[in-house]
Each structure stands twice: as structure tokens, then as C-alpha cells.
C-alpha positions as CSV (number, residue, x, y, z in Angstrom):
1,X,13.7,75.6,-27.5
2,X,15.2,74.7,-31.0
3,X,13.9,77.0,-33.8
4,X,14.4,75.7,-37.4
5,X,16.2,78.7,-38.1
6,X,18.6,79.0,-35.2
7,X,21.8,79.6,-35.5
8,X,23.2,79.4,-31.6
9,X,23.4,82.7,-31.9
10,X,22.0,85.2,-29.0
11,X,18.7,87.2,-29.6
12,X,17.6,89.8,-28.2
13,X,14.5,89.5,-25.9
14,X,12.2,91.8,-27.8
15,X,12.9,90.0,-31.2
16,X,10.8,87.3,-30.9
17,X,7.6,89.4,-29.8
18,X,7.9,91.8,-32.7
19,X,8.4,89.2,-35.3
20,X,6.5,86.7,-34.2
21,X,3.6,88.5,-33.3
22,X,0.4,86.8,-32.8
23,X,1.5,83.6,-35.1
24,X,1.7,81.5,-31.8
25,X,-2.2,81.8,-31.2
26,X,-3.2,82.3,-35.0
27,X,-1.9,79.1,-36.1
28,X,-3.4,77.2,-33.6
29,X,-6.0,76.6,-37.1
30,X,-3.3,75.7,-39.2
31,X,-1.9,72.9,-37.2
32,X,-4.1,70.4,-38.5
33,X,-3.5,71.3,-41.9
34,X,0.4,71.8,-41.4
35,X,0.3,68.4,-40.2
36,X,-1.4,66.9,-42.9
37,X,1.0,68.5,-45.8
38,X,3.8,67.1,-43.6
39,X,2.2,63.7,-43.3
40,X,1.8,64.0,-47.4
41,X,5.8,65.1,-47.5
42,X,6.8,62.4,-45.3
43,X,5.3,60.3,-47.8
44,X,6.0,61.9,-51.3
45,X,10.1,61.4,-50.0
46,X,10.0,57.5,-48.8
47,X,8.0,57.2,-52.8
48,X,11.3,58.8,-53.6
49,X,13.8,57.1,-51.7
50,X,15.0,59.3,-49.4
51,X,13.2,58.2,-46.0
52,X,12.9,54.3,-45.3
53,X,10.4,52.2,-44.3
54,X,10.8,52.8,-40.7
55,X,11.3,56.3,-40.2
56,X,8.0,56.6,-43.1
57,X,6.1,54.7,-40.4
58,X,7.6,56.2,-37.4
59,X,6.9,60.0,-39.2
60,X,2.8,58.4,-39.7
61,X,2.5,57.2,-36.2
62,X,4.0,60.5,-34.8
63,X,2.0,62.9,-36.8
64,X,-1.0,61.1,-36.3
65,X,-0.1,61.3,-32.6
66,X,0.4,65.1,-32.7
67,X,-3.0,65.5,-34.3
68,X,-4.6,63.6,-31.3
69,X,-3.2,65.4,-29.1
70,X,-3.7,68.8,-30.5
71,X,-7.2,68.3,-31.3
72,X,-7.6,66.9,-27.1
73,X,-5.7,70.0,-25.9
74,X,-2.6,68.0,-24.8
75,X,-0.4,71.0,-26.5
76,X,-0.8,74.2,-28.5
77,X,1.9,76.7,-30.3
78,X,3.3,78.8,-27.8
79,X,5.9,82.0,-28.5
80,X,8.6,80.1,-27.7
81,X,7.8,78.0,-30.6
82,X,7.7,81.1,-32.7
83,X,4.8,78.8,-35.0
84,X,3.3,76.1,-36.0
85,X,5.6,74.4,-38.0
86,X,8.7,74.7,-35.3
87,X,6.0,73.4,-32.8
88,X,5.1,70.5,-34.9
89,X,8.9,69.4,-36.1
90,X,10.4,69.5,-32.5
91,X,7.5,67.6,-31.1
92,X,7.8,65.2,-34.3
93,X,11.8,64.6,-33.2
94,X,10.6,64.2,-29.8
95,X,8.9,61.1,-30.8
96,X,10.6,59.8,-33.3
97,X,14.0,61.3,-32.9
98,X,16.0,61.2,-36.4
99,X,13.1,60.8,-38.0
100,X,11.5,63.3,-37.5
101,X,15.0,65.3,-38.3
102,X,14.6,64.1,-41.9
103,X,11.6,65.4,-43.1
104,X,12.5,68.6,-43.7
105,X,14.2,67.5,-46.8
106,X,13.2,69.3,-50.0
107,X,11.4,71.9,-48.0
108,X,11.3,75.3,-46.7
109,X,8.9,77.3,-44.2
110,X,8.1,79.2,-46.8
111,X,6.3,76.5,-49.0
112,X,5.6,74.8,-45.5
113,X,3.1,77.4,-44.6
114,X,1.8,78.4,-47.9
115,X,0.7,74.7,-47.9
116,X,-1.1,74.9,-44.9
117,X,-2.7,77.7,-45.2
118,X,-3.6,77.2,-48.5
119,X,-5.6,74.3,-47.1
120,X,-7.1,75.9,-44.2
121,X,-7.9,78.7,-47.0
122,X,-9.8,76.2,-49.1
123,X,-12.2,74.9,-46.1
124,X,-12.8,78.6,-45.2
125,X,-13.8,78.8,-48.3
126,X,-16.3,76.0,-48.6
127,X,-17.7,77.0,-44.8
128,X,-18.2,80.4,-45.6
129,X,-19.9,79.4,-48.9
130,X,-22.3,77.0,-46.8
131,X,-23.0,80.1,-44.4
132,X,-24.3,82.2,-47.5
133,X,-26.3,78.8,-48.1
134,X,-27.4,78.9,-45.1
135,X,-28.8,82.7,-44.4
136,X,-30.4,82.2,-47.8
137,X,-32.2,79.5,-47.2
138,X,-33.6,81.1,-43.9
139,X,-34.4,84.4,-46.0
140,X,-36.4,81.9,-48.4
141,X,-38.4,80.5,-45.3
142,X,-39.1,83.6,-44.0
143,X,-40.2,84.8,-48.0
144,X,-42.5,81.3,-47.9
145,X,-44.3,82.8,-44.1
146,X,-44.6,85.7,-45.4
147,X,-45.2,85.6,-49.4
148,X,-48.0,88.5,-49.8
149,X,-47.7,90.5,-46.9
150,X,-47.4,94.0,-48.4
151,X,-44.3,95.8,-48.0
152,X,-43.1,99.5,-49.3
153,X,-40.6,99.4,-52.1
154,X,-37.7,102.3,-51.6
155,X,-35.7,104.5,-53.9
156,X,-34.0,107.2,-52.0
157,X,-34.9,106.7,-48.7
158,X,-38.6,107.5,-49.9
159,X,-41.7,104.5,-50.8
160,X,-41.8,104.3,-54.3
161,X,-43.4,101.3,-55.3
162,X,-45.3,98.2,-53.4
163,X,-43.4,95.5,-52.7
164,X,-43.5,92.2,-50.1
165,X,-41.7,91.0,-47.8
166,X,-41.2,87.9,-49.8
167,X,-39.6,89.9,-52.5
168,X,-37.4,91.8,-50.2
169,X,-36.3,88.4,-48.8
170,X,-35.6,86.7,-51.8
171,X,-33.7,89.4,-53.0
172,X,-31.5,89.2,-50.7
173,X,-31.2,85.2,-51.0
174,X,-30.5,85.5,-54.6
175,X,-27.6,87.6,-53.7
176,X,-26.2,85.8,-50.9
177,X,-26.7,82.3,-53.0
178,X,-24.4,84.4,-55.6
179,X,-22.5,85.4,-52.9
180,X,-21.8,81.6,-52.5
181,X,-20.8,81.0,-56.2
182,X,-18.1,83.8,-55.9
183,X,-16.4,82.2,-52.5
184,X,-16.1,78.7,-54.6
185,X,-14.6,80.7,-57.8
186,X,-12.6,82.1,-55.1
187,X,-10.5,78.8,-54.8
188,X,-8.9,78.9,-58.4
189,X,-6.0,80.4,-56.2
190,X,-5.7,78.5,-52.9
191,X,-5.7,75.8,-55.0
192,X,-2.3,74.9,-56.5
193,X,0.0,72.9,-54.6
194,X,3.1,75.3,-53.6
195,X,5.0,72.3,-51.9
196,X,8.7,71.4,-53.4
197,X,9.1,75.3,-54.4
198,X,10.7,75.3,-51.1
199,X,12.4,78.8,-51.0
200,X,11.0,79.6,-53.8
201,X,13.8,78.4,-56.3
202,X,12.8,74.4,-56.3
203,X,15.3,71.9,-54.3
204,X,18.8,71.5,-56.4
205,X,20.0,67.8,-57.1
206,X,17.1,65.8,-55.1
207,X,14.7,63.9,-57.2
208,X,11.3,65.0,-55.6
209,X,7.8,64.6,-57.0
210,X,5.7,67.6,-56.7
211,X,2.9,65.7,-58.2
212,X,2.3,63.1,-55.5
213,X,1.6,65.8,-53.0
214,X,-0.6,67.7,-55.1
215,X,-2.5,64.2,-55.0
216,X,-2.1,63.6,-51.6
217,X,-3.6,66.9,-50.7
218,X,-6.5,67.2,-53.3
219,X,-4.9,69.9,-54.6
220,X,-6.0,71.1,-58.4
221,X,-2.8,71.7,-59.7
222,X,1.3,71.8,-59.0
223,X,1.8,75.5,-58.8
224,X,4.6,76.3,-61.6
225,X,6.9,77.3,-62.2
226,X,8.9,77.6,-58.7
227,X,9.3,81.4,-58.7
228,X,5.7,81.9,-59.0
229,X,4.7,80.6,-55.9
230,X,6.1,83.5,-53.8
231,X,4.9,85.8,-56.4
232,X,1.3,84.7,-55.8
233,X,1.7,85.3,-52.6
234,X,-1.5,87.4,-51.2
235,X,-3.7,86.5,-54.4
236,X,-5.8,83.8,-53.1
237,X,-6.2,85.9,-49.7
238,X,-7.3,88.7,-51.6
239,X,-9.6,86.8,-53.7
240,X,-11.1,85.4,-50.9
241,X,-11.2,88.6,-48.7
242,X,-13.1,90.3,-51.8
243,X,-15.8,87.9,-52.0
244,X,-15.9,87.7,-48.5
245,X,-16.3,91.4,-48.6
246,X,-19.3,91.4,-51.0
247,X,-20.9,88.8,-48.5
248,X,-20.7,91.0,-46.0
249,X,-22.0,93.6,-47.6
250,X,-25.5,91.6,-48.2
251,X,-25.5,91.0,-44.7
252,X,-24.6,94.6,-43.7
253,X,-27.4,96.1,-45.7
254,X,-29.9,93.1,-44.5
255,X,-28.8,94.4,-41.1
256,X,-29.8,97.6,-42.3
257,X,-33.0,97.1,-43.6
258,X,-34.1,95.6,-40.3
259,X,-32.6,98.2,-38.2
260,X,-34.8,100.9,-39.9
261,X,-37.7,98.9,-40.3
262,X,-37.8,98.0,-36.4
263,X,-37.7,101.8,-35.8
264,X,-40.7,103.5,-34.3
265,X,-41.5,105.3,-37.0
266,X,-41.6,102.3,-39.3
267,X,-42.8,99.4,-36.7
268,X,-42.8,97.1,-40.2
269,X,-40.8,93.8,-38.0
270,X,-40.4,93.5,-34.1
271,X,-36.8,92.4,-33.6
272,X,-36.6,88.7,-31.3
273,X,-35.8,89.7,-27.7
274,X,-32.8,87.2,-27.3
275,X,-31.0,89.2,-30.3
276,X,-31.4,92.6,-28.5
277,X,-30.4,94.5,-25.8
278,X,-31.3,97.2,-23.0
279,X,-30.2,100.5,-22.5
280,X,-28.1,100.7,-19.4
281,X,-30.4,104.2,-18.8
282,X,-33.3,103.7,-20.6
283,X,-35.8,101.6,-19.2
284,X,-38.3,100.9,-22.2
285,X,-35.5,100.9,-24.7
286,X,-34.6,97.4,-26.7
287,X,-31.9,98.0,-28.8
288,X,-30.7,96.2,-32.2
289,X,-27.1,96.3,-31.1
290,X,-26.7,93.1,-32.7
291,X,-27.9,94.1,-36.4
292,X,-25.9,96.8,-35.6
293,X,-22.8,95.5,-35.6
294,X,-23.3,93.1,-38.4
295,X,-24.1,96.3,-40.2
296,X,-20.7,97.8,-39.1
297,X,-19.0,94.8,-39.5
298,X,-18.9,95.2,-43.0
299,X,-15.7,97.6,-43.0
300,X,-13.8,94.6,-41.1
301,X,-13.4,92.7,-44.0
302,X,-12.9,95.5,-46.4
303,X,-10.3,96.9,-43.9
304,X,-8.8,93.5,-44.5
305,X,-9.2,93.1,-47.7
306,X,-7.1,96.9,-47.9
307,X,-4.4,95.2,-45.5
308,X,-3.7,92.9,-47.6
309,X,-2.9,94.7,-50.8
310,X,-1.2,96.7,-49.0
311,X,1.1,94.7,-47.9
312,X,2.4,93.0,-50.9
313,X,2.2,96.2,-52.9
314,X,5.2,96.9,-54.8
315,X,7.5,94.4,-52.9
316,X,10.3,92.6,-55.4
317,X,10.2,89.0,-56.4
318,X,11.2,86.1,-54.1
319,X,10.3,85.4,-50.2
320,X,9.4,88.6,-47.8
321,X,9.2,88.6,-43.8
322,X,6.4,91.5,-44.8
323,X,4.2,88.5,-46.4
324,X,3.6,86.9,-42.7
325,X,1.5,90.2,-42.4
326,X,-0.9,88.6,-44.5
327,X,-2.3,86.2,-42.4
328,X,-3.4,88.4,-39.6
329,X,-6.0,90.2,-41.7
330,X,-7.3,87.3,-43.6
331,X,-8.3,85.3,-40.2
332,X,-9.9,88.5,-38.6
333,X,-11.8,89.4,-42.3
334,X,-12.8,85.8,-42.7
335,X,-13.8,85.6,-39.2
336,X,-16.1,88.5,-39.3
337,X,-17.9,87.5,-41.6
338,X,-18.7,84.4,-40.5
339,X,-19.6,85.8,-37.1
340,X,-21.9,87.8,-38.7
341,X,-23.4,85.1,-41.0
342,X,-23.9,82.7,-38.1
343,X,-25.8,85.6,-36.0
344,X,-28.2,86.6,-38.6
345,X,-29.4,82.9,-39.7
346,X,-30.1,82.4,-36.0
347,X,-32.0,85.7,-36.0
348,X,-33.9,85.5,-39.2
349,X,-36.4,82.7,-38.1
350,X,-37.6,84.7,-34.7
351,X,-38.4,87.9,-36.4
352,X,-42.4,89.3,-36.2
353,X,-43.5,91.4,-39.1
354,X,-46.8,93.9,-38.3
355,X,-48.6,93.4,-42.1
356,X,-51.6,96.1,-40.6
357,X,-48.5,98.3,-40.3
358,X,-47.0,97.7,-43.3
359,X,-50.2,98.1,-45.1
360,X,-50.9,101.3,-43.9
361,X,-47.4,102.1,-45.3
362,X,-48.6,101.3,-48.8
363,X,-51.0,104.8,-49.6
364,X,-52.4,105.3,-53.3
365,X,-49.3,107.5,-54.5
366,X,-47.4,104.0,-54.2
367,X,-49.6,103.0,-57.1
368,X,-48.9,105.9,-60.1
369,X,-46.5,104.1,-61.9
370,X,-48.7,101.0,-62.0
371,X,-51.6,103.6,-63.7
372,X,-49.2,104.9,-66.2
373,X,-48.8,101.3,-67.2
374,X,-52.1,99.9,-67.5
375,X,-52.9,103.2,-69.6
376,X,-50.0,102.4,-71.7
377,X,-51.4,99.1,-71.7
378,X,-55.3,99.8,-72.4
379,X,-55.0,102.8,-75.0
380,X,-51.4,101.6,-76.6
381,X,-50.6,105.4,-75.7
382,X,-46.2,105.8,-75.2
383,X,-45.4,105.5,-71.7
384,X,-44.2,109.2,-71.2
385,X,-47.8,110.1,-72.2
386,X,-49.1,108.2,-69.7
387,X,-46.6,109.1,-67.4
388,X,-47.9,112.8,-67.9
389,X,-51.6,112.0,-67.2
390,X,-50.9,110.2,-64.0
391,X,-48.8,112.8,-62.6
392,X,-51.3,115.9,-63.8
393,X,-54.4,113.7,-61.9
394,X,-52.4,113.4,-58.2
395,X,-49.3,114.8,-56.9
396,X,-46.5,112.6,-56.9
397,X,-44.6,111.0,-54.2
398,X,-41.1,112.9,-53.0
């Protein structure tokens, strides 16, 4: 096995497990995108004279190949390949020997897989957006089934004001529509085309065009100058980890909501029996360990988030073996919270809410602040008067 880096010299065994790491079956995603920036390389140096016609068309055929065959299950990054873009190369100058050798011109790994994942970053993105979408529009439906049905408003744990379960669902669909807006803004970042930057210092005495693979790839902009590029490095990841984080919050405290209203005690929603579980002891118990752990889940991708500042904390200009550390984290936070996204739409359509129970939930202390009103409204008396008389007639709630 060739690495692009080898130098012929030995290395000792437990090298390649320490810094490699999990790369091998993490970027298995970015394959497809890898490919596609080096099928937009390929191309960018033939436009510039440096490949000819053949090996250009022998470098298409033989990526497109590679994608075939990855996407059948023909092949996939192993160790020995150390990652993606070692996997792809020597497979690339299997087929198309020299090649296959050449495009690696005016590149490095290091813009290599800032390109790809940059991509795959981007079509997160737009997925995890269109998940938010997604719950929101099942929290709407469920508003629409349910538009009246009374429900207790809470402040402190305690019923405060009426409420319905339409409100409490569209409240959360506003948020999680919102939720949406802030993974697109999220982009700005993954969006610049780090490709030419190579090691992070541009390509000396080549004539390259940056621009035509900024095009190629859809790309917003050419990230400049050069020595930015590394710089930047865990920004968009960050970005996106933090609005994926506040997604997951939504869904957390959705989670929560229907955790504690499927108590006992409250009996407001039944909970759909192919989203719960038993109780390996218990024989009447059916227990929300799913909502559960989309409650929970919510520290995954604030864990992540915390990972990946932490990692590019105070580390000096130019290219960093510490900033593969990034990916890790941002697949597992991103990851999460899609699990958790796809789990809860499925659930929200097979929930039951009791509206006798939830009723009976509403007694006339839920009401006060509704009196004080309509006497501020009716005798144009200020509201703390009002306030006043309401408590002095009843005793108020907590």
C-alpha cells in the first residue's frame, strides 16, 4: 500500500492506528464528495494545460468508475488506506496508471479534504434543515387535529395559564422552522472553495485557476487569501454544530414535554406503542425510552460542539495534525441530531391526547389573570388594581 505521504521509510505498527483513527470508516461519506472535487481538479488543470486530452478523459472515465463502484459496495477505505483520498488516488492510478499520477498537481491533502468535506458539510446542512421542515410540519398537523383541545399553560413547573395543544405545537414548529433558517445561514462558511490553497501557501510557479473549481463545485466564493483557509479551519463546523445544537434543543424539550405529559399523574397524551418499550421487570410498565433519549441526546451535539472549539483553541497559523480531530465530533453531533429528528417526526403523527383529562387540568385559578384583564378592560382601572382585586377574591395558584 502506497500512501501519498510515504517516504519508504519503516513505521511502526502502532502509528497508523493512533493517527489514523477512525478516518477509514468516517470517510466512507466523503468519498463521493472527494471524488467529485477531484473530478473538478482533473478538469480545472487540462483548462490550464497541464493534463491532455487523454489522461482528462481517462481521469473522467476512472473517477466516474470509482463512484460506481463505491456507491455498489465494490470497495470502501480501509486502514491500510489511512483515508479517503489515498484510497481514491491509488485506485485512480490503478486504472489509469500515469494519469491518475498527475492529478495531484497544485494540490495538497490539506485543501483535498477541506474540499470534501466542505461539500459533504453543505448537504448536511440542507438535510438537516429539511428535517426541522419536516418535524414542523408534523407538529402543525398535529396543531390542525387538535386546535381547541384545552391544555394547561406552565411557568415553573406549576399551571399558570390555559393553553392548547395547538398552541403548544405550533410553538414548537415556529422554532424548529427557525431552527431551519439558522442551519442555511450556517453555510456562509462551508461555502468557499478552499481548493488551490494547497498547503495552505497557494501553488508557486503553476498557472492554476481557483475560480473554475469554485464553479465546478457550486461553490459561493474562492476562499482568499491562501493562508486563510487553514485559519478557518473548524468555523463552518462550529457554525453548523451550534445551530445544530439549538435544533436539538427544540427536540430535547419536545421530548420533554411528552415525557411528563405521558406520566400518570398527568395522563394529558398516550405515547404510540411501537415508540415505547417494556420493563424487563415490570409487567404493566411502557416506557418512553425513546423520548428519552432524544431528550438526552441534546448534550451529544453540545459535547460536540465543545470538541470542536476545543480543538482549534489557541493553535498557531498554518496546517495542524490536531485539526483531523475535528471531523469526528462534527459526524457524531450532526448525526445525532438527525437520528433524533427522524424519530420524533415518525412519532409525532401516532400520539393520543386525553382532552377530558386535560380539561380537568384547567380549574378556575387558571383563569385570574384573564379577570384582572377584563376588569382592566371594563372599568379602564390600571392593571395592578385589578391585579389586587382578583387575588383578594381567590387564592392564587403556587
Amino acid at each position: 500500500m502506497s500512501r501519498l505521504w510515504d517516504r519508504g521509510e519503516p513505521l511502526h505498527a502502532l502509528v497508523l492506528h493512533y493517527s489514523a483513527g477512525e478516518d477509514a470508516l468516517l470517510d466512507q461519506e466523503l468519498v463521493p464528495y472527494d471524488l467529485s472535487a477531484s473530478a473538478a481538479h482533473a478538469q480545472m488543470l487540462y483548462d490550464s494545460g497541464y493534463l491532455s486530452v487523454s489522461q482528462r478523459e481517462a481521469l473522467a472515465q476512472g473517477l466516474t468508475t470509482l463512484a460506481k463502484t463505491h456507491a455498489a459496495g465494490e470497495w470502501a477505505v480501509t486502514l491500510e488506506d489511512e483515508d479517503c483520498h489515498t484510497a481514491i488516488e491509488n485506485r485512480l492510478v490503478a486504472l489509469t496508471g500515469d494519469a491518475g499520477r498527475a492529478i495531484h498537481l497544485g494540490r495538497s491533502r490539506n485543501d483535498q479534504v477541506l474540499a470534501a468535506l466542505r461539500l459533504w458539510l453543505k448537504a448536511r446542512l440542507d438535510a438537516l434543515a429539511s428535517q426541522a421542515g419536516n418535524v414542523a410540519e408534523a407538529l402543525e398537523q398535529l396543531a390542525t387535529r387538535h386546535e381547541d383541545w384545552p391544555l394547561p399553560g406552565y411557568t415553573h413547573m406549576q399551571r399558570a395559564m390555559p393553553s392548547t395543544v395547538g398552541l403548544w405545537a405550533r410553538g414548537f414548529a415556529a422554532e424548529l422552522r427557525d431552527d431551519a433558517c439558522g442551519l442555511a445561514t450556517a453555510k456562509r462558511r462551508a461555502d468557499k472553495n478552499p481548493l488551490g490553497s494547497a498547503a495552505g501557501y497557494g501553488v508557486p510557479v503553476l498557472s492554476l485557476s481557483r475560480e473554475s473549481t469554485t464553479r465546478q463545485l457550486g461553490f459561493a466564493v474562492t476562499h482568499t487569501p491562501v493562508t486563510a483557509v487553514q485559519l478557518s479551519r473548524g468555523k463552518a463546523e462550529a457554525t453548523a454544530l451550534f445551530e445544530a445544537t439549538l435544533m436539538a434543543q427544540d427536540l430535547g424539550r419536545l421530548a420533554a414535554d411528552l415525557c411528563l405529559f405521558n406520566t400518570s399523574e398527568f395522563g394529558f397524551v398516550t405515547l404510540p406503542p411501537a415508540f415505547t418499550t417494556g420493563s424487563s421487570m415490570l409487567p404493566q410498565k411502557r416506557n418512553p425510552d425513546i423520548f428519552e433519549l432524544a431528550r438526552g441526546r441534546t448534550a451529544e451535539a453540545c459535547a460536540a460542539l465543545q470538541e470542536v472549539l476545543a480543538v482549534t483553541s489557541k493553535l498557531t497559523s498554518g496546517y495542524h495534525r490536531d485539526l483531523q480531530l475535528i471531523k469526528k465530533p462534527l459526524f457524531r453531533g450532526l448525526s445525532a441530531v438527525s437520528g433524533t429528528a427522524a424519530v420524533l417526526c415518525a412519532a409525532l403523527p401516532e400520539l393520543r391526547f386525553d382532552a377530558e383529562r386535560m380539561r380537568a387540568a384547567i380549574d378556575p385559578s387558571l383563569l385570574l389573570a384573564e379577570q384582572a384583564y377584563r376588569l382592566v378592560h371594563q372599568e379602564q382601572i390600571p392593571f395592578r388594581e385589578a391585579y389586587q382585586r382578583v387575588r383578594s377574591s381567590q387564592p392564587a395558584c403556587g
